[in-house]
N, C-alpha and C positions, 0 to 999 in steps of 0.2 A: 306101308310097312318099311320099317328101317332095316337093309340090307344087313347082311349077316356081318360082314367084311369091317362096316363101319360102327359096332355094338363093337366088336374087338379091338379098333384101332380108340374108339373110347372110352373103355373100361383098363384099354393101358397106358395112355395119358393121366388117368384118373388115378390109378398106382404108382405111378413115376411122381406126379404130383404130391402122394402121401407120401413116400417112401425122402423125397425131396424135404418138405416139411418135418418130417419127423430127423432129419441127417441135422437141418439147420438151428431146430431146439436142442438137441443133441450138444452140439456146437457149441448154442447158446450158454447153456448150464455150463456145459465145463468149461468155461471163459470165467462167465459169475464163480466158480468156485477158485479159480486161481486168485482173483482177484481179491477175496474173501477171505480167503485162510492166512491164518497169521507170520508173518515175516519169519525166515529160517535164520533162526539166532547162532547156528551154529559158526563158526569162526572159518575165517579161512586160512588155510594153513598157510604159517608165515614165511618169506624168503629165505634164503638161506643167508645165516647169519656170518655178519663181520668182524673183525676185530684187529684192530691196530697192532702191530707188532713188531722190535727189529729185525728184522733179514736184512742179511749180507748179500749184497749184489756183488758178480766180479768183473768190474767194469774195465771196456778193451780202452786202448788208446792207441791210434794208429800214431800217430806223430813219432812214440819213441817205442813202438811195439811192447804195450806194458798190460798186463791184467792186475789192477790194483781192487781188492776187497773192500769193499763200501758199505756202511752199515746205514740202512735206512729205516723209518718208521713207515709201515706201507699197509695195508688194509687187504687182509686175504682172507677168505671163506672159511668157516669151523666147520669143514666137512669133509670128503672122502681124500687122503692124498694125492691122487690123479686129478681132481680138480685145483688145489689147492699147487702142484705142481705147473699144470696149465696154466694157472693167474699169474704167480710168479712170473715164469715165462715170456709171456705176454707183458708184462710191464718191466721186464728188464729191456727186450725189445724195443719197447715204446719210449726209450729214454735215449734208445741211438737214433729215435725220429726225431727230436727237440731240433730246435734251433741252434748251431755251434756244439752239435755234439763230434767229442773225438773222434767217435766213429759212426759215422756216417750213416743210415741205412735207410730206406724208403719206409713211411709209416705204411701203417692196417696191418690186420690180422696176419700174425706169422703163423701161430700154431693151431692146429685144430684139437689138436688129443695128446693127452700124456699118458702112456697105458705101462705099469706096474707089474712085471712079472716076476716069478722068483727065478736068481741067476740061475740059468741052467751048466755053469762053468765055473762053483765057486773055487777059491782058493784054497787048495788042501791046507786042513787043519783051520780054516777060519770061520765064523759064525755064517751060517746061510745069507744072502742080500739077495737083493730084489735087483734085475733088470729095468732100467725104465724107455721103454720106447718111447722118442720122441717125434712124433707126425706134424713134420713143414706141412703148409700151406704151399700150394704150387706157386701163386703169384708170388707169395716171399721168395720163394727159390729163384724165381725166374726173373726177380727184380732186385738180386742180390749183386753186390759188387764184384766183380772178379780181380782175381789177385791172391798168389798164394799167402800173403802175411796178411791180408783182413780178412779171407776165408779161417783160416786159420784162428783170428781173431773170436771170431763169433762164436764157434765152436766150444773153443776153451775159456770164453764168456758164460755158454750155456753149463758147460758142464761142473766148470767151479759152483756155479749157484745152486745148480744140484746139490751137489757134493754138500755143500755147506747149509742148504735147511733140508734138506732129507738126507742124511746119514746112512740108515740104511740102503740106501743106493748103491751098488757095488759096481754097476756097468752102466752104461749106454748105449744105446744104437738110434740111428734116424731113419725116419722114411718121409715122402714125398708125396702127398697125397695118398695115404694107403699102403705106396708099393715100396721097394729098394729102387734106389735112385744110385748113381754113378758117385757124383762129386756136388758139392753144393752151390759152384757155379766155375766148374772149367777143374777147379783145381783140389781143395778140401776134401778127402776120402769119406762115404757117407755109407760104404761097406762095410767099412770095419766096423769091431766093439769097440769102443772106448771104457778106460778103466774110468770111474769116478772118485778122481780126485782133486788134490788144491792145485789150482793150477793156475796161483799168483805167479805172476813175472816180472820183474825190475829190469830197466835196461841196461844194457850196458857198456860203465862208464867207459868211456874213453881212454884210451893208452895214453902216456906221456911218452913220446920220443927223443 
C-alpha cells in the first residue's frame, strides 16, 4: 500500500504540473495574438516644430567693451516662450564657444530653465510684463571667466536678447542651479533685478589731446 504521505506529495506534483502547463499555453496565446493583430497605424506625435527666423542677438566684445545687436537667421521652437527663451539662450552662448570668438566662454550647456513670471514690481502706470527667471547651470558659472568688464559682459549679452525677442519681458533675475547665487564669478551681482532692456554699447572713442 502506497503511504499516505506519498499520494499527497503526488497529487501536488501532479497540480503544479497542470497549473505550470496551463500558465505556459496561456503564455502561448497571448504571444500568437500580439503577433496577429494588426499594426497600430495611429501616428506618433511629432516633435516639436521649427522654424527659421531673424532674432537679434546682442553680441559682447571684450577687446573694446562693446554690446553690438546682430540680426541672425536661427531655427527656434514654435512653442511655449520659456522654451523658445531657453533655445535662444543657449545658442547665443554657444557662439562665445566658437573658435576666435570676442568673448571668450567655455562650451556646454549654460542654461537649464527659462521660467516666466508676471513682474511682481511693475512700473506705475505701465502695461503689466513678465519677470523672466534665468537658471545658470553650475558648471557654466563655475567655468565662467572672472573679471568685472566680461562678467558684465555676459549679462548685458543675455539681457539685451531678451529684451529684443521677448518684449514683454520687463525684468530679470538669475539663479544658479535652482538657488540665489552671490555673483556670477567673483564679481557680476546675480541678486539684483535687472530691468530688461537695450543694452547696446559703443566704445568709447578716444579723446584728442
Amino acid at each position: 500500500m502506497i503511504p499516505r504521505y506519498q499520494r499527497i506529495l503526488f497529487w501536488s506534483l501532479s497540480i503544479g504540473i497542470f497549473l505550470m502547463s496551463a500558465f505556459l499555453l496561456h503564455g502561448c496565446e497571448q504571444a500568437q495574438s500580439r503577433l496577429a493583430a494588426p499594426a497600430d497605424a495611429t501616428p506618433i506625435a511629432a516633435p516639436t516644430t521649427s522654424g527659421t527666423e531673424d532674432i537679434t542677438f546682442y553680441l559682447a566684445n571684450d577687446a573694446d567693451a562693446s554690446i553690438t545687436p546682430t540680426t541672425e537667421s536661427v531655427s527656434l521652437p514654435q512653442s511655449a516662450p520659456t522654451v523658445r527663451a531657453r533655445t535662444l539662450l543657449e545658442q547665443l552662448l554657444a557662439t562665445y564657444a566658437a573658435p576666435n570668438s570676442p568673448h571668450p566662454l567655455q562650451s556646454g550647456p549654460a542654461v537649464d530653465d527659462v521660467f516666466l513670471l508676471a513682474d511682481p514690481n511693475p512700473a506705475p502706470g505701465s502695461q503689466p510684463g513678465q519677470l523672466a527667471v534665468v537658471n545658470f547651470r553650475g558648471a557654466f558659472v563655475n567655468n565662467h571667466p572672472s573679471g568685472i568688464q566680461v562678467e558684465a559682459l555676459t549679462l548685458a549679452s543675455i539681457i539685451g536678447t531678451l529684451h529684443a525677442a521677448l518684449p514683454q519681458i520687463t525684468t530679470i533675475r538669475f539663479l544658479v542651479d535652482g538657488q540665489p547665487h552671490d555673483t556670477l564669478a567673483g564679481h557680476a551681482d546675480l541678486l539684483r533685478t535687472y530691468p530688461a532692456t537695450d543694452t547696446a554699447t559703443k566704445p568709447t572713442p578716444p579723446t584728442n589731446n
